[in-house]
N, C-alpha and C positions, 0 to 999 in steps of 0.2 A: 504494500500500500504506500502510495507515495507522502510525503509531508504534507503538500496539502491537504489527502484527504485527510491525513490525522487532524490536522488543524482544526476542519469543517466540521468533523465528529467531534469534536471538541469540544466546537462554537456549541454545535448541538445540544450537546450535553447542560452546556453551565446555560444556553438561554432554557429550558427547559427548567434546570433545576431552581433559578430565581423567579420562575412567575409565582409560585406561591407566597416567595417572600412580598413580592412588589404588592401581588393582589391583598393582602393584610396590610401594605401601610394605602393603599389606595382607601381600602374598608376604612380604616381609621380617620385620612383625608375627607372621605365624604363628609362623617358625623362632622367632624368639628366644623368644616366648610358651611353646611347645613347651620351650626348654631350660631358660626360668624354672619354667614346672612341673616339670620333673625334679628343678631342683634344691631345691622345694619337698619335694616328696615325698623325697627325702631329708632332709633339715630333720627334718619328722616323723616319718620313722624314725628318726633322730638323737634327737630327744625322747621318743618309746617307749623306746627301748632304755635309755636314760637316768633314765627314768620322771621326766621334766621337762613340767611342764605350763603355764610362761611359757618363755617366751627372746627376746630384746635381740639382734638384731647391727643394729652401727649406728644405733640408732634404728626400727629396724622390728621391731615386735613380734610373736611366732609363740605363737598360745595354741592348746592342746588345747579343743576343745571338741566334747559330746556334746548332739548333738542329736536329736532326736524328732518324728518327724511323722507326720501323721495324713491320709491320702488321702480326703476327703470328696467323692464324684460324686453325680451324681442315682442314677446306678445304684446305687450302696451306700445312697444315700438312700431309694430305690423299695423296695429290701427290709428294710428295718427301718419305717418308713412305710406304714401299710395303705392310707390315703385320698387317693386321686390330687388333691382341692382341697387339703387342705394342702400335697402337696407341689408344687401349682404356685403355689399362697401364697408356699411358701417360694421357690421359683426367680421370680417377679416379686421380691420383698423384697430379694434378693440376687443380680439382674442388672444388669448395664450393657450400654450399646454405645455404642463407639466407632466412629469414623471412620476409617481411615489408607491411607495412598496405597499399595500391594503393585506394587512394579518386576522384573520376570522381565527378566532379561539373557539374551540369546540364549549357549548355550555356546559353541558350534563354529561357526557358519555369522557370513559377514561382515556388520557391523554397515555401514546404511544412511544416509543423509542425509535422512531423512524425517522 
């Protein structure tokens, strides 16, 4: 067997063997994620009711902001848009593609040595 493949079995091995760990500190990131937004959302109801649009605890700053946005799709594009060249002018002009590796974890059924 060459070096690489030892390598790749390798790889194999140790990514296999830390999903357990990672998935416990994710489970733990959740809960407290979970309480830290609660007690954000309080915070801003805190500043509502107060009609406070900065606040300082500690160094960490909570500002009110109103923002605005605007859903732009082909679809919304296609009906305001008569001439289908323009609007695939427009979708080359303003496309990309990327690349990236998509990993599906089996839910329930026991994970393999393969």
């Amino acid at each position: 067997m060459s070096n690489q493949n030892e390598e790749f079995e390798q790889l194999k091995i140790d990514y296999i063997a830390a999903v357990p760990q990672i998935d416990e500190l994710k489970s733990q990131l959740k809960i407290l994620n979970k309480e830290q937004k609660k007690r954000s959302s309080d915070i801003q109801s805190y500043m509502q009711a107060n009609d406070l649009t900065e606040l300082d605890i500690s160094g960490i700053s909570f500002s009110r902001v109103e923002k605005t946005s605007v859903s732009i799709n082909l679809q919304n594009l296609s009906e305001i848009i008569d001439d289908p060249s323009i609007l695939e002018a427009f979708k080359a002009a303003h496309s990309s593609t990327k690349e990236r590796l998509k990993v599906i974890r089996p839910k329930k059924r026991q994970r393999t040595s393969n």
